[in-house]
MIZAZA-845296 format. One line per 8 residues: number of its first residue (from 1); for each residue x, y, z of N, C-alpha, C, O. Coordinates in steps of 0.001 Angstrom, whole numbers. Layout:
N
NUM) X/Y/Z/X/Y/Z/X/Y/Z/X/Y/Z  ... $
end
This chain:
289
1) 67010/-3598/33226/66930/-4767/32337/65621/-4683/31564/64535/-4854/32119  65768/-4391/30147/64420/-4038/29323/64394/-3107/29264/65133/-2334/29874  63277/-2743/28283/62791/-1588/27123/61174/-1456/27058/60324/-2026/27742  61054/-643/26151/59760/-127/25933/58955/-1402/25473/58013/-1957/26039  59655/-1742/24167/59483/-2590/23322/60532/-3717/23248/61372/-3853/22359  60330/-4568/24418/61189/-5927/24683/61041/-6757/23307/60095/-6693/22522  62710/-7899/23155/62556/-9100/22551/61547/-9769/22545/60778/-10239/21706  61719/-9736/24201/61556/-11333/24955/60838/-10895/26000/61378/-9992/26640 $
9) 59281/-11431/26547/59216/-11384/28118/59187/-12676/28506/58993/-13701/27852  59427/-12479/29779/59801/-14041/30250/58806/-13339/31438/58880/-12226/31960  57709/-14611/31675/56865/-14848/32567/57531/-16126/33798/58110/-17175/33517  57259/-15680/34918/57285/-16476/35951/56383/-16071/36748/56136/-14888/36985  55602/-17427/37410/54601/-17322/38157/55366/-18042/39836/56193/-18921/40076  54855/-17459/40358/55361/-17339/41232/54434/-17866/42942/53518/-17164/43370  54890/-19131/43675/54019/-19017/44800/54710/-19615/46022/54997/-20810/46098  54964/-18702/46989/55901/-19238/48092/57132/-20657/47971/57272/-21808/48385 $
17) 58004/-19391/46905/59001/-19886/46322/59803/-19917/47698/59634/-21055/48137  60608/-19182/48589/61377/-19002/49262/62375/-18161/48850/62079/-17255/48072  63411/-18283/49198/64654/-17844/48184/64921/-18881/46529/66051/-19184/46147  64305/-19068/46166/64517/-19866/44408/64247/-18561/43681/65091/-18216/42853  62813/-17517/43945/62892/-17047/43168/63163/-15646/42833/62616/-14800/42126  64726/-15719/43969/65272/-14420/43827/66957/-15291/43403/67649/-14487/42780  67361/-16046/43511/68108/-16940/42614/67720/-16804/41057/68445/-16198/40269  66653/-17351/40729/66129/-17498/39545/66519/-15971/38666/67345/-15824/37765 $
25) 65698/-15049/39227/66068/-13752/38483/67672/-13277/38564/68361/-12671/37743  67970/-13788/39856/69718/-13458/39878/70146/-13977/38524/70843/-13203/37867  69810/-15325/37910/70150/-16072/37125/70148/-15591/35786/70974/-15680/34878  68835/-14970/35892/68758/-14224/34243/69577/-13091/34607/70569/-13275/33902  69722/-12349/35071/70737/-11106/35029/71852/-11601/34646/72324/-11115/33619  72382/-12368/35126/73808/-12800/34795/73832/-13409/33375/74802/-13338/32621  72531/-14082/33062/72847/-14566/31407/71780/-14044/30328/71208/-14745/29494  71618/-12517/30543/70774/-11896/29669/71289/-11936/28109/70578/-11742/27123 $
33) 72339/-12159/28116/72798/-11745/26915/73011/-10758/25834/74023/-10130/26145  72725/-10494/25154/72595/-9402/23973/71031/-9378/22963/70728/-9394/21770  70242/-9325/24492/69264/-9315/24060/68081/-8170/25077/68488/-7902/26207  66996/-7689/24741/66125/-7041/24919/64598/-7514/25740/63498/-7765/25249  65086/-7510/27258/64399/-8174/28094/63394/-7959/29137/63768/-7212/30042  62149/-8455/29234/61204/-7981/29821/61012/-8842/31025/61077/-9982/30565  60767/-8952/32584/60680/-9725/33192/59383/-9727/33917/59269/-8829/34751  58471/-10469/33793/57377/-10334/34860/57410/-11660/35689/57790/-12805/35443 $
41) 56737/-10901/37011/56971/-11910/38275/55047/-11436/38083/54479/-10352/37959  54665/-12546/38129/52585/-13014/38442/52997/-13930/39481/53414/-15083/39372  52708/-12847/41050/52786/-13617/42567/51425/-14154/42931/50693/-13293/43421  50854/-15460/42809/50056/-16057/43475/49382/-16121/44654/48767/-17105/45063  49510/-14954/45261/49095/-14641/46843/49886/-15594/47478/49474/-16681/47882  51236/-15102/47577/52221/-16046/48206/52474/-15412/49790/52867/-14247/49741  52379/-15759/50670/52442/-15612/51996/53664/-15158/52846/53763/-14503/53884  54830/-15939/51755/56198/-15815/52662/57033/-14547/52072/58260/-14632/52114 $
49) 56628/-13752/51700/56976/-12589/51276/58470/-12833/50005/59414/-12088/49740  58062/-14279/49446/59159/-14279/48328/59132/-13687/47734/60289/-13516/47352  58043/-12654/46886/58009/-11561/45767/58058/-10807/46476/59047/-11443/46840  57975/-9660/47410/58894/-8905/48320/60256/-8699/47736/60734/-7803/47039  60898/-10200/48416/62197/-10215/48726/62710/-9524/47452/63294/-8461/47241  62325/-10401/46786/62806/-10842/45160/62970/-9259/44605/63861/-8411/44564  61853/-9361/44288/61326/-7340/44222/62387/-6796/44536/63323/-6742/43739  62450/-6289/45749/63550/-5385/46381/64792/-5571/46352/65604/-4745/46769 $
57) 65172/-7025/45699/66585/-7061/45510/66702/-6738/43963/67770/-6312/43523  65222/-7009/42845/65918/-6882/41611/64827/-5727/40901/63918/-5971/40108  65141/-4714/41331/64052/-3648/40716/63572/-3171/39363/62744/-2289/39135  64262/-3937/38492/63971/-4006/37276/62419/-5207/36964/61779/-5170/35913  62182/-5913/37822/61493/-6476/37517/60219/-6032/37530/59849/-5200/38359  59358/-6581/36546/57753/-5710/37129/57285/-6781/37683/57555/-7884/37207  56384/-6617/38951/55647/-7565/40075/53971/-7371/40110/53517/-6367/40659  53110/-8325/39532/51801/-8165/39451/51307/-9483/40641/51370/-10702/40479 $
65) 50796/-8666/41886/50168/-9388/42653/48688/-9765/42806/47792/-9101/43328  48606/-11432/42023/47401/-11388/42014/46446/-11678/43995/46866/-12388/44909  45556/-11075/43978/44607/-11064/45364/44389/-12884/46026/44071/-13275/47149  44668/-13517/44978/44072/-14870/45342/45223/-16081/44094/46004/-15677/43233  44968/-17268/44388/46006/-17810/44042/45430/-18543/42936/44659/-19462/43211  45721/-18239/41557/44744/-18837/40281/45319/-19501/39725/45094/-19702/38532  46374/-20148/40460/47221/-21307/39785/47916/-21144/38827/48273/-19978/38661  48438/-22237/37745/49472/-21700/36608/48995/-21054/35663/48666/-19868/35675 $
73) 48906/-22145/34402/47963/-21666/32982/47211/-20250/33204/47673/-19241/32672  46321/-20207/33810/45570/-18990/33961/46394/-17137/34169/46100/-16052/33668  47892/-17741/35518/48571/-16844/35420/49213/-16686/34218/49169/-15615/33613  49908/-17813/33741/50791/-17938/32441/49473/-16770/31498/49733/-15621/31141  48650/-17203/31366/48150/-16197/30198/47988/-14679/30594/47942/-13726/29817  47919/-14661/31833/47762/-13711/32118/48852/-12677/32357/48646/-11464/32328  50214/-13340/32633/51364/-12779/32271/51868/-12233/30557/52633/-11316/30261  51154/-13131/29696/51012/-12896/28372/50837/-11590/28063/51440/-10678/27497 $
81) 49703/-11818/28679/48553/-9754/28036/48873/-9221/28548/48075/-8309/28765  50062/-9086/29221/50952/-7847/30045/51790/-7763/29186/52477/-6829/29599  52200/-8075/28310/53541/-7623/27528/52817/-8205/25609/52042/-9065/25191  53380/-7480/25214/53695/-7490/23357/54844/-7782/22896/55183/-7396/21777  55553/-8434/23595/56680/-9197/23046/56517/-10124/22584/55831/-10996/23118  57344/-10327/20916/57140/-11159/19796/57147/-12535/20289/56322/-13439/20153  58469/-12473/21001/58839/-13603/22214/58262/-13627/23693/58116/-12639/24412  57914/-15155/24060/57511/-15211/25561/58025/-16460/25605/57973/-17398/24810 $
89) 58675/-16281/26974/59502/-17188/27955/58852/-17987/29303/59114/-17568/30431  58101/-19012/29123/57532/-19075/30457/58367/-20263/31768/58585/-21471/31858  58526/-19448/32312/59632/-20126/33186/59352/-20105/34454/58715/-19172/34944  60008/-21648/35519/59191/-21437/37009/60133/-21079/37568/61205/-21496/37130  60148/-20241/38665/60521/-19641/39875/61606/-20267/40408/62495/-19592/40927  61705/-22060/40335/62430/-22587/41034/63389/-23168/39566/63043/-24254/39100  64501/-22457/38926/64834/-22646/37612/65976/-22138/38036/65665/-21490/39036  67135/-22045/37864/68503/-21301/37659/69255/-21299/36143/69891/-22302/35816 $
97) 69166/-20199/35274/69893/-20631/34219/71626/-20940/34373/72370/-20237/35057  72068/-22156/33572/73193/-22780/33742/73929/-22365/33063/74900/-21825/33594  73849/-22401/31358/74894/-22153/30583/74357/-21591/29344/73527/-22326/28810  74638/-20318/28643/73970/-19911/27467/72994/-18931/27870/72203/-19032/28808  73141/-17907/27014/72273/-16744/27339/70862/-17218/27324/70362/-18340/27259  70226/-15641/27427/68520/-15477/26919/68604/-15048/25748/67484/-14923/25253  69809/-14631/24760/69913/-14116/23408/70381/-15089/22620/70127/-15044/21416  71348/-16411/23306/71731/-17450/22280/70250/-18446/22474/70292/-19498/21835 $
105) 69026/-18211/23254/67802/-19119/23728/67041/-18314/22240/66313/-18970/21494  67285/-17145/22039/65931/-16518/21451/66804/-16194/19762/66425/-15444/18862  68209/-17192/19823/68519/-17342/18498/68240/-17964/17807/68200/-17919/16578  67887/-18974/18852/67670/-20851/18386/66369/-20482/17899/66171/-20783/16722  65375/-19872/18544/64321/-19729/18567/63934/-19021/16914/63121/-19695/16281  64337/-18037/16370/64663/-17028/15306/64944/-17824/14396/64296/-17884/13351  66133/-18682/14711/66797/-19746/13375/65859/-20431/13012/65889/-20594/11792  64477/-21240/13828/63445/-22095/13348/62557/-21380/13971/62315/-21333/15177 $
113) 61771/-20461/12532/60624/-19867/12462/59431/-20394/13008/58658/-19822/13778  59308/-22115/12306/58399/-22906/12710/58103/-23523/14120/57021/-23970/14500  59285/-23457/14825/59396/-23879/15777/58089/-23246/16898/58323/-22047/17050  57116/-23565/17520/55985/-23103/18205/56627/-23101/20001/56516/-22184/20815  57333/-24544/20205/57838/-24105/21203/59824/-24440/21161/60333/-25012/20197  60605/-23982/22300/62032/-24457/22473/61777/-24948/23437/60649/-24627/23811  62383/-25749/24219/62856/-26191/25052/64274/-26384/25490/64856/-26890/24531  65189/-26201/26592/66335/-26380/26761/66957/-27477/27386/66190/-28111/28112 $
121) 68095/-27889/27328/68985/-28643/27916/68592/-28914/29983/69210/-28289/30845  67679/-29763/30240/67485/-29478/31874/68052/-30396/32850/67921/-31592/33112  68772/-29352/33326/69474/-30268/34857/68580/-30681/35989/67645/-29983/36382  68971/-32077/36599/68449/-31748/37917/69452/-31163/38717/70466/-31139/38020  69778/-30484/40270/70383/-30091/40690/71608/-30543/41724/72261/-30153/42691  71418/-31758/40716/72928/-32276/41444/73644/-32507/39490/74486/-33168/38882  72733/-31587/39271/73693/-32071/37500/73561/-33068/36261/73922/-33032/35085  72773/-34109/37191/72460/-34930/36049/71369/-34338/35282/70662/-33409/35675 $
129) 71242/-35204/33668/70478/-34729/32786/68785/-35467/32909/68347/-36611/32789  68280/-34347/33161/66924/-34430/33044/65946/-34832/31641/65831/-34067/30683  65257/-36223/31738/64716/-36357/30284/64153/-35390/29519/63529/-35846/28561  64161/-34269/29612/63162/-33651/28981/63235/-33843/27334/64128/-34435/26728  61820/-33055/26641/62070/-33571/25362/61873/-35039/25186/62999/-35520/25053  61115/-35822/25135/60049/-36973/24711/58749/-36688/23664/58096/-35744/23220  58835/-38291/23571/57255/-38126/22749/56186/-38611/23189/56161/-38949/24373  55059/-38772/22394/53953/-38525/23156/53752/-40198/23072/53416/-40900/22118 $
137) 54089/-40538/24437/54148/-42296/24442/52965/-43243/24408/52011/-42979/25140  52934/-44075/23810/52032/-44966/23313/50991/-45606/24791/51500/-45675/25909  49699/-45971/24561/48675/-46395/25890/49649/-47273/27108/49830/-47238/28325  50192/-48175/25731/51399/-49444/26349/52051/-49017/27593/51689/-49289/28738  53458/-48035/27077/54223/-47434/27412/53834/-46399/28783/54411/-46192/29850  52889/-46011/28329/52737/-44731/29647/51794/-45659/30780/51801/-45111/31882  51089/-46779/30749/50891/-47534/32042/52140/-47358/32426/52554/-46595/33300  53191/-48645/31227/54208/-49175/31695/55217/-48128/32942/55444/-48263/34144 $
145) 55566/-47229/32043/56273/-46030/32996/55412/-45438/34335/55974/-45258/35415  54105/-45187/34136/53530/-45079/35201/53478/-45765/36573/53437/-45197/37664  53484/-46815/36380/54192/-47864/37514/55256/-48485/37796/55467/-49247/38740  56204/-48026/36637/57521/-48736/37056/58733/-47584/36880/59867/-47807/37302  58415/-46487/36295/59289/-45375/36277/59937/-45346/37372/61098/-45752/37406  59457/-44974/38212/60226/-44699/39781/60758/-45854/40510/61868/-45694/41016  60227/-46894/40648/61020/-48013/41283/61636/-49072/40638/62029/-50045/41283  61809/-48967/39028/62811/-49788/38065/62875/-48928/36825/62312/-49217/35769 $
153) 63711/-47690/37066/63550/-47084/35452/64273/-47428/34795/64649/-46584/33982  65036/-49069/34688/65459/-49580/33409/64482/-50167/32703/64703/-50745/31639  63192/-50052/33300/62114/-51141/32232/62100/-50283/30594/62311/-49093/30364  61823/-51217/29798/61912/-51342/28486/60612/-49909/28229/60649/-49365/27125  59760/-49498/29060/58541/-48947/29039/59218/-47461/29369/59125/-46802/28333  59835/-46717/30371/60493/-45954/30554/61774/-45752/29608/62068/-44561/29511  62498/-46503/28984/63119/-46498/28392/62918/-45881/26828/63663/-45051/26307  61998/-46352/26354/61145/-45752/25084/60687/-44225/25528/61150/-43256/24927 $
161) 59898/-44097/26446/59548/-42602/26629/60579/-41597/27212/60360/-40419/27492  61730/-42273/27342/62362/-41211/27834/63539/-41140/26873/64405/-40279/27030  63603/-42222/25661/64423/-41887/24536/65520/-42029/25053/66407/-41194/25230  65459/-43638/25435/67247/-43279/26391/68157/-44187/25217/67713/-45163/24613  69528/-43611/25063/70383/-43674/23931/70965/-42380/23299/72039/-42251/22713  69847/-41298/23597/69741/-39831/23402/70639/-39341/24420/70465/-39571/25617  71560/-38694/23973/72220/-38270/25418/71642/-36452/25478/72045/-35531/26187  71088/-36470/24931/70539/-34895/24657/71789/-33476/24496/71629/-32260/24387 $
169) 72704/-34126/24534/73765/-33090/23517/73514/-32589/22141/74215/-31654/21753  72320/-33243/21095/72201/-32386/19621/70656/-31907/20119/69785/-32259/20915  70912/-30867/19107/69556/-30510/18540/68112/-31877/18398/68576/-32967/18061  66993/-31877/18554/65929/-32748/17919/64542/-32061/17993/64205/-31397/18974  63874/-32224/17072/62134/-32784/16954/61885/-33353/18034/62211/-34483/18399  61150/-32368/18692/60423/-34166/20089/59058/-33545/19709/58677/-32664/18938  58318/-34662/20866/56663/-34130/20650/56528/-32681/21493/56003/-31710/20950  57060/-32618/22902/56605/-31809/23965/57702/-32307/24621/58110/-33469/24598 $
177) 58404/-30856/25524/59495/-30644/26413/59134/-30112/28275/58262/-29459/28848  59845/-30534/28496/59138/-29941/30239/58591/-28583/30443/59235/-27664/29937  57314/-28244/31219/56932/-26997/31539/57829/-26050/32123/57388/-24944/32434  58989/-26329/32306/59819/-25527/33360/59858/-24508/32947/59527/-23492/33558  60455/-24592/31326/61001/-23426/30915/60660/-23576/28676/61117/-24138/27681  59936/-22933/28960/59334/-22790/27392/59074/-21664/26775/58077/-20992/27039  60116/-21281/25718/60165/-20279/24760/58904/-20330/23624/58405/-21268/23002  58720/-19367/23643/57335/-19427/22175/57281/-18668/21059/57805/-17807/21766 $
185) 57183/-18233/20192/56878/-16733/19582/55862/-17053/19434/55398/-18124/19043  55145/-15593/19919/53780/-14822/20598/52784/-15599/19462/51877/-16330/19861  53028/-15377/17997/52485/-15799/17051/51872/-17381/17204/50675/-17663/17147  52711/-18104/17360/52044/-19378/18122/51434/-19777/18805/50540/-20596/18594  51922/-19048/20369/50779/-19142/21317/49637/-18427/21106/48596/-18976/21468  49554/-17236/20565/47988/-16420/19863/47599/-17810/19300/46795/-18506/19918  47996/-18107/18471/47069/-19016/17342/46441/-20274/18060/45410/-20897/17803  47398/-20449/19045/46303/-21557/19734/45314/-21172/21247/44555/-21846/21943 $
193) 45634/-20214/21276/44754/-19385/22383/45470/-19634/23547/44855/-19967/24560  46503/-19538/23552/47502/-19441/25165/47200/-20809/25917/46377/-21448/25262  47448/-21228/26653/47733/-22300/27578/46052/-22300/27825/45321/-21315/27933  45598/-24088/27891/44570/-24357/28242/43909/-24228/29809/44274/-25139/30552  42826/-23051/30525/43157/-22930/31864/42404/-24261/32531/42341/-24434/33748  41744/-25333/31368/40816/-26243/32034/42483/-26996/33009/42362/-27495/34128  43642/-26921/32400/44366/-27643/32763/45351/-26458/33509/46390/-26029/33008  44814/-26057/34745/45283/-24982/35592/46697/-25373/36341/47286/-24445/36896 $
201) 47250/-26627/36387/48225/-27171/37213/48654/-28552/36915/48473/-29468/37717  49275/-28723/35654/50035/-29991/35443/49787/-30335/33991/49163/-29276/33935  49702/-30745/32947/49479/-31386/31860/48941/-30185/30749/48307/-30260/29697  49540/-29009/31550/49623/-27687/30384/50263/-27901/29299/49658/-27910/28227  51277/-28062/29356/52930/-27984/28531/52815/-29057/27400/53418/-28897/26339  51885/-30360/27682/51552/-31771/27019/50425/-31104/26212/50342/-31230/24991  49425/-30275/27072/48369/-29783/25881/48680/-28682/24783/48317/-28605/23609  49449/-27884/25534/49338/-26594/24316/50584/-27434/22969/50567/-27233/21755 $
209) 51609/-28426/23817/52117/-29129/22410/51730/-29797/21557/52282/-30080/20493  50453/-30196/22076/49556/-31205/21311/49108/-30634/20299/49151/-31173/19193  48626/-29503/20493/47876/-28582/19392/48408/-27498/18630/47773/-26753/17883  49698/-27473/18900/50790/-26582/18090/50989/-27637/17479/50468/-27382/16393  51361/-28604/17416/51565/-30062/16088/50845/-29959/15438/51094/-29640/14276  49430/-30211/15942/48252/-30189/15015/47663/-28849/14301/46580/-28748/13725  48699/-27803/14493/48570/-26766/13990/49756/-26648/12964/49871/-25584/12357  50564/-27573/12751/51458/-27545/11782/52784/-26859/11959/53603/-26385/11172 $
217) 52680/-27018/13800/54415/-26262/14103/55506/-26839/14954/54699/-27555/15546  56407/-27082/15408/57133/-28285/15415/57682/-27849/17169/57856/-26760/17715  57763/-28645/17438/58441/-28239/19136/59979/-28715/19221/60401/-29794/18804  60525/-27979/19671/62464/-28457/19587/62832/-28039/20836/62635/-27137/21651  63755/-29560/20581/64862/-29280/21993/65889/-28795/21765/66311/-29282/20716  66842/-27784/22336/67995/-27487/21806/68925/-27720/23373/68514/-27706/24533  70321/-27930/22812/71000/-28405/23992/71922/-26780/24155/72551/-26707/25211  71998/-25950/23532/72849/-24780/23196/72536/-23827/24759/73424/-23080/25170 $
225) 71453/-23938/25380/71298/-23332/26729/71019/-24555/27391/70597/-25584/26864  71396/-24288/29077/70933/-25183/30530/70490/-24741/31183/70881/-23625/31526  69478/-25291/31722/69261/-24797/32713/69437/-25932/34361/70035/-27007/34406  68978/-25494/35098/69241/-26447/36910/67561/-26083/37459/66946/-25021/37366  67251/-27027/37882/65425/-26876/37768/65286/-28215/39232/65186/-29439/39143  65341/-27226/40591/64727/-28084/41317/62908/-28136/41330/62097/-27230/41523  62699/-29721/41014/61554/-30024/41095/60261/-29718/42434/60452/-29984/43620  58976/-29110/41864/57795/-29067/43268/58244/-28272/44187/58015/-28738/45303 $
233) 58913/-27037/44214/59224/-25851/45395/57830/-26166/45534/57310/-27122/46111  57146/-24910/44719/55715/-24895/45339/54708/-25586/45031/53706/-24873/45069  54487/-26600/44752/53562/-27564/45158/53788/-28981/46323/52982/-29700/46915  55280/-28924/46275/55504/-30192/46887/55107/-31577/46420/54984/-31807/45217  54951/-32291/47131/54740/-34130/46871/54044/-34554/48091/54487/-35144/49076  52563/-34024/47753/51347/-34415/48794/50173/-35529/47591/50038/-35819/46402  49610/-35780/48860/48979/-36420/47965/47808/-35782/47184/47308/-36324/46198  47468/-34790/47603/46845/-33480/46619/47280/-33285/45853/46558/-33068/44880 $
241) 48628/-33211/45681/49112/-32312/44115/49191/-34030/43175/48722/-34037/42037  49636/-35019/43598/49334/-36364/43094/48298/-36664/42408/48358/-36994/41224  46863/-36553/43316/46095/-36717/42720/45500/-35553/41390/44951/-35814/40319  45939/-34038/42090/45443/-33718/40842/46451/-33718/39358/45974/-33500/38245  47535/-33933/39549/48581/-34296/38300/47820/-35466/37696/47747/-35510/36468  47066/-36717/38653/46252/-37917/37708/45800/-37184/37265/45924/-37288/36044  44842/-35737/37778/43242/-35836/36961/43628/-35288/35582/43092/-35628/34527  44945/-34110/35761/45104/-33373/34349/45991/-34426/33497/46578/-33961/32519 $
249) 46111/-35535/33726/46682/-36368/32667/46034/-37542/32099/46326/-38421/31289  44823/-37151/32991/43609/-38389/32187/42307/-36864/31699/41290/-37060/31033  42579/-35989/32046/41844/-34677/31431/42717/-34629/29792/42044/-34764/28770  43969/-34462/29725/44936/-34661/28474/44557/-36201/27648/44438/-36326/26429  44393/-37448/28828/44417/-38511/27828/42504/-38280/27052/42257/-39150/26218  41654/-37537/27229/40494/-37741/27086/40209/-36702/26323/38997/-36613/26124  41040/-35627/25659/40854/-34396/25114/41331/-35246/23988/40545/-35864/23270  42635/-35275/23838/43835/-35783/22714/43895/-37260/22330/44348/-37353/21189 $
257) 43587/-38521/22897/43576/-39541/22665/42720/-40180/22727/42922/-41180/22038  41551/-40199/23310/41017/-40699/23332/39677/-40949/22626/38672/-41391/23184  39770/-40653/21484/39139/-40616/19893/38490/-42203/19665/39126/-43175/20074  36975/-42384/18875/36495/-43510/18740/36621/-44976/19390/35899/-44995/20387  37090/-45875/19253/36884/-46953/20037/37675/-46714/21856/37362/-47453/22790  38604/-45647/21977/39389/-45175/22930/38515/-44625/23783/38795/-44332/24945  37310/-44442/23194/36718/-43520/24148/36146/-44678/25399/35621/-44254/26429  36316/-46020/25164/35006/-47158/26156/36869/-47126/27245/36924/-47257/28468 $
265) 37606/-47004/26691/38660/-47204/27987/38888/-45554/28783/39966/-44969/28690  37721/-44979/29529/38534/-43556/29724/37920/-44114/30883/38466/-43460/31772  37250/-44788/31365/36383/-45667/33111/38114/-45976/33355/38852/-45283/34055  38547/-47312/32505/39854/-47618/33210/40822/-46944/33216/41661/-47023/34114  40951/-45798/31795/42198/-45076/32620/41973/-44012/33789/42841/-43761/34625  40902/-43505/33762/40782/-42822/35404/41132/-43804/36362/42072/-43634/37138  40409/-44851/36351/40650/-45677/37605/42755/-45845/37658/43429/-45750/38684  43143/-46028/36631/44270/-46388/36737/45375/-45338/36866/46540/-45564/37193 $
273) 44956/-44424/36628/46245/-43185/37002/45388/-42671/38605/45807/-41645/39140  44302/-43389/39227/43549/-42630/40522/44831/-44049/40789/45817/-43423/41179  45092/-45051/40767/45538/-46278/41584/47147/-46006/41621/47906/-46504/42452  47534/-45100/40542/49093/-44644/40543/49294/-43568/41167/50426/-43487/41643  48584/-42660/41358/48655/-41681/42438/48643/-41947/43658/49710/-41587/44157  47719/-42563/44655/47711/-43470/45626/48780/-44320/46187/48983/-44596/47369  49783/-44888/44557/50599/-45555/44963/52144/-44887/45153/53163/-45319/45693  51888/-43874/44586/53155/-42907/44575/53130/-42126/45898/54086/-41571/46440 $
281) 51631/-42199/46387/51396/-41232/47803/52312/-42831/48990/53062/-42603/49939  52106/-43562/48738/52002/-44675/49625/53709/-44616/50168/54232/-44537/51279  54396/-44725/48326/55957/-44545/47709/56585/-43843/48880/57268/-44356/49766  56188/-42399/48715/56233/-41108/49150/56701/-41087/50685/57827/-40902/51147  55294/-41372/51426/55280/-41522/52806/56403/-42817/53227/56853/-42680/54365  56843/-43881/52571/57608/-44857/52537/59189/-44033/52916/59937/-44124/53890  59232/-43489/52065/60480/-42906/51421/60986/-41848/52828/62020/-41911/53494  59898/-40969/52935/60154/-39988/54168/60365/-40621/55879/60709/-39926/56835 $
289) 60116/-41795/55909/60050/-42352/56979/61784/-41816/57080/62456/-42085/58076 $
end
């Protein structure tokens, strides 16, 4: 699977996936399409011998084991400068493609030049449709969803950011689409210098879209591929990975928004995404009982 001179590489980073991320590559084999494909696996010093497994069942893949575990962004770029493909695919481990090649993904992609990133159609894994593809929601709105997303997501606040009315069957313009799985041409991500590594684990995907806009290139959802994307294999739902998802989304609200008079509220929004993390840890432990 692949050439000298690939389409497409598709990066996955990889960290004590289990079996997902020998599924995952099963997945692209089966929907490579009619296209020219490069696959790199960047293993995180993963312990349970998932890149092993994976490896030895799909030998086409190339496997770069890093010594120590440098988190996403940092691998993501670093999966980059391993390949010269026009196209890059960055996709997680725990992903199954559903419906539609990697050649009808990197058509969509071709058809809108401008396009900096794609995004696809995302399942959760019982099938329902995953919001992905939103915009970049107002101070209001993202408290609002922040505290009421999960235990009333009919509020009027979730409802706006998640564009519900959209059944995500057409084509659209959004601001930024889920990290799961994001197509680029190379040309784009060069121009904005690859994924930000200050934001090593969570609020990547929100930054590098931020600044492909402001670079004058448009991010699209297309519904023409699916994918099935179980959420947190490897990070889980501790209160570590909680808290640091607050810090990179008040690190994002303080880069990108928080411009002139915005800047005297960045005391309360730390305090207030530290009080939603806490409360989602609280949620959490509730839930597992």
């Amino acid at each position: 699977m692949g050439g000298r001179t690939p389409d497409l590489a598709v990066v996955i980073v990889n960290y004590n996936t289990g079996p997902y991320l020998e599924r995952c590559l099963a997945s692209l084999e089966a929907h490579r399409g009619e296209v020219d494909v490069e696959v790199l696996v960047i293993d995180n010093a993963s312990h349970d011998g998932s890149h092993l497994a994976a490896k030895a069942a799909h030998s086409w893949v190339r496997l770069i084991e890093n010594p120590v575990n440098v988190l996403l962004s940092p691998a993501w770029n670093q999966g980059a400068r391993e390949t010269s493909a026009p196209y890059l695919l960055f996709l997680n481990p725990d992903v199954e493609w559903w419906r539609g090649t990697l050649g009808d993904y990197l058509r969509v992609a071709r058809s809108h030049p401008r396009a900096g990133i794609v995004g696809p159609l995302v399942r959760n894994m019982d099938g329902t449709v995953y919001p992905s593809g939103r915009p970049f929601p107002r101070v209001l709105d993202a408290v609002g969803h922040a505290f009421l997303g999960t235990i009333a997501p009919g509020n009027p606040f979730t409802r706006r950011y998640h564009l519900r009315g959209w059944d995500r069957t057409t084509e659209r313009e959004v601001d930024w689409v889920s990290g799961c799985c994001l197509l680029m041409p190379r040309v784009a991500f060069d121009e904005v210098g690859g994924f930000d590594e200050s934001f090593p684990l969570y609020g990547e995907e929100l930054d590098i879209a931020t600044r492909l806009r402001h670079r004058g290139w448009r991010v699209l959802f297309t519904p023409e591929v699916e994918i099935l994307h179980e959420v947190g294999v490897s990070t889980g739902r501790s209160r570590r990975t909680l808290l640091t998802h607050s810090r990179s989304i008040y690190r994002y609200y303080r880069k990108h928004r928080a411009s002139g008079w915005r800047r005297a509220t960045l005391p309360l929004a730390r305090a207030v995404l530290r009080l939603r993390a806490e409360l989602e840890w609280v949620r959490t432990k509730a839930v597992d009982r």
